[in-house]
C-alpha positions as semicolon CSV with decimal commas, in nm:
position;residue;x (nm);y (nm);z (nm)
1;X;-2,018;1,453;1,768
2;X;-1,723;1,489;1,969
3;X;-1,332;1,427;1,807
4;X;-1,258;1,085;2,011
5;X;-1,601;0,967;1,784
6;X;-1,609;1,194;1,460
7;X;-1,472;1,021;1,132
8;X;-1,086;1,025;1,036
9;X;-1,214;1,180;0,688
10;X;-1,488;1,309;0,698
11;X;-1,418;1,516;0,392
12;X;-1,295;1,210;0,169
13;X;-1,506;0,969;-0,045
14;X;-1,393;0,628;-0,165
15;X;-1,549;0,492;-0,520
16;X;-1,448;0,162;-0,606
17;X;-1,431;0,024;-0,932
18;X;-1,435;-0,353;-0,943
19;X;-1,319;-0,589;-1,176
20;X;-1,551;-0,670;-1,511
21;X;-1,710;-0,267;-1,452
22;X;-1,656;-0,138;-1,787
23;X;-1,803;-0,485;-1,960
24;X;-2,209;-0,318;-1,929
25;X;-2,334;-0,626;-2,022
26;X;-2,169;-0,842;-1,746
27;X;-2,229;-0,514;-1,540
28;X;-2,636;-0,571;-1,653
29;X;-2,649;-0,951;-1,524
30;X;-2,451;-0,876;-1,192
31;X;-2,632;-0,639;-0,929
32;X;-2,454;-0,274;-0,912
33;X;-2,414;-0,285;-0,515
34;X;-2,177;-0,603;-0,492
35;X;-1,835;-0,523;-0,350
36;X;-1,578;-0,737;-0,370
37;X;-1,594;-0,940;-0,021
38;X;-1,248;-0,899;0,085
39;X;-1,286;-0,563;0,039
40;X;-1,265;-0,348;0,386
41;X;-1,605;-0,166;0,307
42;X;-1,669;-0,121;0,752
43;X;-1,321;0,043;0,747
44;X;-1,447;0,333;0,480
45;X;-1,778;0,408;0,645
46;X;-1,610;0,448;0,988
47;X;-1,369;0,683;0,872
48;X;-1,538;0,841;0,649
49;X;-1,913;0,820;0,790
50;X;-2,024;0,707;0,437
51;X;-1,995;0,396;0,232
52;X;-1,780;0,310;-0,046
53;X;-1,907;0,477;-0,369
54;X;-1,934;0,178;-0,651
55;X;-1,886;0,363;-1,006
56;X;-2,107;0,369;-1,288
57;X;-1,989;0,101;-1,559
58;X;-2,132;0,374;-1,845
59;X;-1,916;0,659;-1,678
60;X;-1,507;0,711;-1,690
61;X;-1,392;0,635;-1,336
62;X;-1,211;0,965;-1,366
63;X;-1,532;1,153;-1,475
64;X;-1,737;0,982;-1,167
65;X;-1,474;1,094;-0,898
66;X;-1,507;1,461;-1,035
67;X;-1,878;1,434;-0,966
68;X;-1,766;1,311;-0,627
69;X;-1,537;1,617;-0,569
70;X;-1,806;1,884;-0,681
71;X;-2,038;1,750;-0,373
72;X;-2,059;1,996;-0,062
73;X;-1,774;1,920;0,164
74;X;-1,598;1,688;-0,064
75;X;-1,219;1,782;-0,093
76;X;-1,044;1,477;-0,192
77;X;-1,188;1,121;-0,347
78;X;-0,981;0,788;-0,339
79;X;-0,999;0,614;-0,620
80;X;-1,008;0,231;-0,553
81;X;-0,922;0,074;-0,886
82;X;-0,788;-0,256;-1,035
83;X;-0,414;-0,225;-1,199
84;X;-0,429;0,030;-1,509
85;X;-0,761;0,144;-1,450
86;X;-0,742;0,410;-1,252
87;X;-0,665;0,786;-1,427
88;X;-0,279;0,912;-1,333
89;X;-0,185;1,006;-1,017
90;X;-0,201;1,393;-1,114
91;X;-0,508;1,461;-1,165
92;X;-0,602;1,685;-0,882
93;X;-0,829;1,557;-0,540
94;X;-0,760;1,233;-0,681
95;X;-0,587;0,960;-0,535
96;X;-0,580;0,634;-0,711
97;X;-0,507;0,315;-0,506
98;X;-0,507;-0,039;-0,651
99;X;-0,818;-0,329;-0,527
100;X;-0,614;-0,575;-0,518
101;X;-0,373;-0,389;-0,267
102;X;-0,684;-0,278;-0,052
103;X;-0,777;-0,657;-0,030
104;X;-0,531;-0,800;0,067
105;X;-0,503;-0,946;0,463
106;X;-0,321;-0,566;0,569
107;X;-0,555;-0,331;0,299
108;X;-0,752;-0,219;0,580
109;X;-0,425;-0,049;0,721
110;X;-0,309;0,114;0,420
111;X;-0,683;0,220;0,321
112;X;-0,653;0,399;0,673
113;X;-0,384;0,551;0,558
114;X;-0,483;0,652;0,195
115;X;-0,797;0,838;0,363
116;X;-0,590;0,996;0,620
117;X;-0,345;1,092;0,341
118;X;-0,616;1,224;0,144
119;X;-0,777;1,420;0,446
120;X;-0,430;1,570;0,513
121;X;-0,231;1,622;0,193
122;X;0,133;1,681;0,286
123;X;0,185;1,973;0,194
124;X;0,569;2,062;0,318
125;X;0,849;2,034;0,176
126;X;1,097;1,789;0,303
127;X;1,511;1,875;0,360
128;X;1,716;1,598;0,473
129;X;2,092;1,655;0,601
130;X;2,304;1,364;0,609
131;X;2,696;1,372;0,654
132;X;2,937;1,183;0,471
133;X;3,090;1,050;0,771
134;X;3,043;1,141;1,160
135;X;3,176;1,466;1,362
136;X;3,105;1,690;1,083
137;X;2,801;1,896;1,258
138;X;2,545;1,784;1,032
139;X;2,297;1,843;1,340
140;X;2,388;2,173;1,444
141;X;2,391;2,275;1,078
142;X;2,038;2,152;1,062
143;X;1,927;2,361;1,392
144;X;2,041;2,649;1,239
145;X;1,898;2,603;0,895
146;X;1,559;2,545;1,102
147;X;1,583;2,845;1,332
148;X;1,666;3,070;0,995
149;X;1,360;2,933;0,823
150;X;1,123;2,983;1,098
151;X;1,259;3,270;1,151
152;X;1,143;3,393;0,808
153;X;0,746;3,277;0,926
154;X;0,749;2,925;0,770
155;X;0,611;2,653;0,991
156;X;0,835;2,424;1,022
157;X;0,892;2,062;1,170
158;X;1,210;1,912;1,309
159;X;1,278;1,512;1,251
160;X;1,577;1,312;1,436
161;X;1,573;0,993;1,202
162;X;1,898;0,885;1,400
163;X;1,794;0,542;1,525
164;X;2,025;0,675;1,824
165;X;1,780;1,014;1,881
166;X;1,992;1,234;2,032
167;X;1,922;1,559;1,827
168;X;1,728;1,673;2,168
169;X;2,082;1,682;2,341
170;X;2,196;1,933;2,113
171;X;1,931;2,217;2,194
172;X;1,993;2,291;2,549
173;X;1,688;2,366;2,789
174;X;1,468;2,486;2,524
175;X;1,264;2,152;2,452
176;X;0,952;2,141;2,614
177;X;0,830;1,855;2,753
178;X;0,660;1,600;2,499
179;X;0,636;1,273;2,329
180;X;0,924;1,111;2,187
181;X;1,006;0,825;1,915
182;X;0,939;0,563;2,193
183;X;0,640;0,660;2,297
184;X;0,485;0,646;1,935
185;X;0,366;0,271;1,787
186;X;0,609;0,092;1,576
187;X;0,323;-0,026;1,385
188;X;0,156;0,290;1,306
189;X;0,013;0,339;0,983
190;X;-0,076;0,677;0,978
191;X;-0,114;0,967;1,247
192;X;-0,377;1,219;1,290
193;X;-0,156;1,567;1,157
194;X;-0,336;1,768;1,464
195;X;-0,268;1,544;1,737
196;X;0,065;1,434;1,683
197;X;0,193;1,816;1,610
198;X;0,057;1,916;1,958
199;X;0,169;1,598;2,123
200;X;0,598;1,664;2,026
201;X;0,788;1,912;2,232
202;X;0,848;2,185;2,077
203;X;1,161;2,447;2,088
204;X;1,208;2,811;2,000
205;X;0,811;2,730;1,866
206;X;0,948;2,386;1,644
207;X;0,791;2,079;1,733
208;X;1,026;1,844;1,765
209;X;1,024;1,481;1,726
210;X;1,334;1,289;1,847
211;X;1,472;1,023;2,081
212;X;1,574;0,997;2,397
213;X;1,736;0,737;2,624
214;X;1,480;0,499;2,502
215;X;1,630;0,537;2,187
216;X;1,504;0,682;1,807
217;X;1,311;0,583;1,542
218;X;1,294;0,222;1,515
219;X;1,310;0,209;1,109
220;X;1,159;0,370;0,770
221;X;0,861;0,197;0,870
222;X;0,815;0,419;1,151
223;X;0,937;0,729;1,018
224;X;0,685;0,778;0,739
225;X;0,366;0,793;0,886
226;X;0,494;1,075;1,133
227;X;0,665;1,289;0,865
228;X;0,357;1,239;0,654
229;X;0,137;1,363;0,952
230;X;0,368;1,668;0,971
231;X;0,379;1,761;0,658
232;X;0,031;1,841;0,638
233;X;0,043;2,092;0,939
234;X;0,325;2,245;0,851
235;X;0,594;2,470;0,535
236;X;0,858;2,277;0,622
237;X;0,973;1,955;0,770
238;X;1,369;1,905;0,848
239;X;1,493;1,556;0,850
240;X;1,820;1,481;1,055
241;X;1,931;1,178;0,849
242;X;2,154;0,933;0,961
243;X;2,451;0,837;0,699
244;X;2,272;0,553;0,469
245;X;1,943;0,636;0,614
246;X;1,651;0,596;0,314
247;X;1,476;1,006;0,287
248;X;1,130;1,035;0,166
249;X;1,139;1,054;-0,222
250;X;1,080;1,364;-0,258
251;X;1,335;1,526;-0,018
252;X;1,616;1,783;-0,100
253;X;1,916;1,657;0,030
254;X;2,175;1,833;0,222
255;X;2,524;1,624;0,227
256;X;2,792;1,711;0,422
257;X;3,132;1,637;0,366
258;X;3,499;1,759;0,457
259;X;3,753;1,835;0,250
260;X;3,945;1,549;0,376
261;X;3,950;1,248;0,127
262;X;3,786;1,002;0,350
263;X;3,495;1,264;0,347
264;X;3,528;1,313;-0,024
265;X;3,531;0,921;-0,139
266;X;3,230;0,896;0,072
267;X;3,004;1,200;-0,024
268;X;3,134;1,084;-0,395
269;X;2,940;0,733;-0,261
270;X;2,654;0,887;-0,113
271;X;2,589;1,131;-0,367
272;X;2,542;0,880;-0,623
273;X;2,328;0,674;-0,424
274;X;2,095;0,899;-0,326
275;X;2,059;1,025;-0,663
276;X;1,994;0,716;-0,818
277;X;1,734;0,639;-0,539
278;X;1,527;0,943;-0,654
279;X;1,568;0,861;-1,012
280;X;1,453;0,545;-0,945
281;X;1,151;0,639;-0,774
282;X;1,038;0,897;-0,993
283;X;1,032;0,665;-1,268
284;X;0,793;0,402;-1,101
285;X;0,609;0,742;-1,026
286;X;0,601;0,783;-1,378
287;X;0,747;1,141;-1,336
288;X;1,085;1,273;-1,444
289;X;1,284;1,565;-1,490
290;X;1,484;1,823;-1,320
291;X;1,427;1,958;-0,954
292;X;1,586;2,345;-0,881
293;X;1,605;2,412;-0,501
294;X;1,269;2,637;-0,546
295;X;0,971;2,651;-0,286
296;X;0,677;2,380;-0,265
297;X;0,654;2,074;-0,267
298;X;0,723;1,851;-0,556
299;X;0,587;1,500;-0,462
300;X;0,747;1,214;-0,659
301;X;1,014;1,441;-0,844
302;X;1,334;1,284;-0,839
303;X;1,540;1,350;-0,517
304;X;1,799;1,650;-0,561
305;X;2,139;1,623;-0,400
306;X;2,357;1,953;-0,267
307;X;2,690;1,965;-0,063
308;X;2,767;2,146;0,254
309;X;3,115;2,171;0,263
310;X;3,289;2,167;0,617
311;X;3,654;2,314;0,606
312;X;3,814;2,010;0,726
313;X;4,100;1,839;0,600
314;X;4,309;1,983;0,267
315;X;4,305;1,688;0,066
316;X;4,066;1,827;-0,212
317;X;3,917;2,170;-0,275
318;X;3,507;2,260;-0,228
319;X;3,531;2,276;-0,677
320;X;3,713;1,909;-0,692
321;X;3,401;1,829;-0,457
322;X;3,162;1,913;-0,673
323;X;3,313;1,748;-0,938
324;X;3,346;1,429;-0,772
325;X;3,004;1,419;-0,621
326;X;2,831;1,570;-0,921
327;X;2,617;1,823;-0,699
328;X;2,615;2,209;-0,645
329;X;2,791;2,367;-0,353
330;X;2,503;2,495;-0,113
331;X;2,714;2,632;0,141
332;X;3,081;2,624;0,287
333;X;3,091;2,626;0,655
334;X;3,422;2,686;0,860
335;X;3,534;2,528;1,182
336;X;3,351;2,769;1,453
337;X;3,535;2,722;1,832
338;X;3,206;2,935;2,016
339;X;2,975;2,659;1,829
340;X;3,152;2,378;1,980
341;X;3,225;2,569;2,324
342;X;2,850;2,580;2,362
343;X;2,772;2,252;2,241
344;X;3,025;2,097;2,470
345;X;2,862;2,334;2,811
346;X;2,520;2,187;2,682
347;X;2,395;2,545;2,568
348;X;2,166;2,573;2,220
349;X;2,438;2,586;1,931
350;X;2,225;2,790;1,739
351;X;2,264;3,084;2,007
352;X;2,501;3,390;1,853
353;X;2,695;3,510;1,551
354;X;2,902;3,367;1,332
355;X;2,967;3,199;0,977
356;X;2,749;2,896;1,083
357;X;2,457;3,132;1,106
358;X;2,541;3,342;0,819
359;X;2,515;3,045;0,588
360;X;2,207;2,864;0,731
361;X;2,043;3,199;0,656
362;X;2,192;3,184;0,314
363;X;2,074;2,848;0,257
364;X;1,732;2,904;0,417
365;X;1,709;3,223;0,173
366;X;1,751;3,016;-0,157
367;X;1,524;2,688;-0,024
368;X;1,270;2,941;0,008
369;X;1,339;3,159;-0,313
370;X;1,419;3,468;-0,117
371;X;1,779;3,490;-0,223
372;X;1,709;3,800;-0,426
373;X;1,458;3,944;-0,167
374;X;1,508;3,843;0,221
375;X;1,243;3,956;0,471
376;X;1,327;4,279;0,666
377;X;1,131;4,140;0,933
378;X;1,321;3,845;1,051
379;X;1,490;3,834;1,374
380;X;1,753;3,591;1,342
């Protein structure tokens, strides 16, 4: 079987529970193979290559997918469940997903994209930089962080979520040729990890996936199912968030500000927003708690917030920053002229010495816990 005909997930199993299972004697007077009708029961054999599994009503749904998982091949089971019947979310190769969901008129679209989820777990971990306001190098900080990480042998993926795209402007004539936000469907529920990664441009050995004068990515919408797919290919995946842009909800946020106080009312803003997001989310995740700026992903832990400081303006000091934004100082990052001479001739930023580059490593070092004990080996 050749790819263009082999399943999407092949190594995935779906068991559906359906409603009135755990009554055994309305279980005894129905017949065990009856699946609900709306249910997309085609879509799971063709992507999987095998039919929905229907659970035992004298067996724990939980208990019947680990007998699912212990089968050859098996690495990850769906659970298709009605509301509060399915076991929590962290129970490992287990994904729960709700009937009702996967019935209704678009569940064959996101059941595509729970198996493809479950095929591919993302496994990196996200970093969003956003700036408080505009012109404060948010994107060349995020080049650098990028290089300094993958210079320290993580994988890692670069995002322009700029509805604008125009991160690829910023890295010279290193980009290889590729596909770009408008060539990807708006519609897209999920990508295949493999072939998008080897479908982006890449540069210095990044893919990349930006805009260009066709414009960015069109909306969240859009943006999920490709940071999803690159996740699961790669250690890291660096988001280049525009200012009130939504980042996934598990991301570690980088926010940029100047000392100016235009910058600091704003990062005070954005800070509080963003934080508040995450909160938000983790608790309809049912998970709480505090996040440290530690290695791994943490899906569904509530989004941390840090500030890159750009010496700009004298209107408040980096410690009255923290204070009003309520966030640890990652980094502070001082005006560099060679930066913006190179920027300005169209040359990659990231190209040279300097205190930009000194601090990206810094910051790279402690978002990868090597603070205490940096590579010899890198060579940037």
């Amino acid at each position: 079987m050749d790819a263009a005909t082999a399943p999407l997930a092949p190594n995935v199993r779906v068991l559906l529970v359906t409603p009135g299972v755990f009554d055994v004697a309305q279980a005894a007077a129905a017949p065990m193979d009856r699946i609900p009708e709306a249910f997309p029961a085609e879509v799971v054999q063709a992507c999987t290559g095998v039919a929905p599994v229907l659970a035992d009503p004298r067996e724990a749904p939980g208990a019947a997918a680990q007998k699912l998982l212990a089968e050859p091949a098996v690495t990850a089971v769906v659970l298709v469940a009605p509301e509060g019947l399915a076991p929590p979310p962290t129970e490992p190769g287990v994904m729960p997903a709700d009937l009702n969901r996967c019935c209704e008129p678009d569940g064959a679209d996101h059941l595509i994209a729970l198996l493809l989820t479950a095929q591919h777990p993302p496994r990196a971990r996200v970093v969003a930089a956003t700036g408080a306001r505009g012109g404060l190098g948010v994107s060349t900080f995020l080049l650098h962080l990028a290089r300094a990480c993958h210079a320290r042998g993580k994988r890692v993926a670069i995002v322009d979520a700029d509805p604008a795209g125009s991160l690829g402007l910023l890295m010279g004539d290193g980009v290889l040729p590729g596909l770009r936000w408008a060539d990807l469907p708006a519609n897209e529920v999920a990508f295949r990890p493999e072939r998008l990664v080897t479908a982006l441009p890449e540069w210095l050995g990044m893919p990349v996936l930006t805009g260009d004068g066709r414009g960015g990515a069109s909306g969240h919408e859009q943006l999920r199912p490709a940071v999803d797919a690159l996740r699961a290919e790669h250690d890291l995946v660096m988001i280049d968030l525009p200012r009130g842009g939504l980042p996934p909800a598990d991301a570690t946020i980088l926010l940029m500000s100047g000392l100016d106080l235009r910058s600091a009312v704003a990062a005070e803003a954005l800070a509080a927003r963003l934080k508040a997001l995450g909160q938000e989310r983790a608790e309809q995740a049912g998970l709480g708690g505090p996040q440290t700026l530690a290695p791994g992903p943490a899906p569904g832990t509530p989004t941390k917030v840090y500030t890159v400081v750009r010496k700009t303006g004298e209107d408040v000091t980096p410690d009255e920053l923290a204070l009003m934004t309520r966030t640890e100082i990652a980094a502070i990052i001082p005006h560099e002229r060679a930066v913006a001479q190179r920027i300005a001739r169209g040359d990659d930023p990231t190209r040279g010495r300097g205190a930009l580059r000194s601090q990206a490593r810094a910051v790279a070092d402690r978002l990868l816990d090597l603070a205490h004990n940096p590579p010899e080996d890198a060579q940037w």
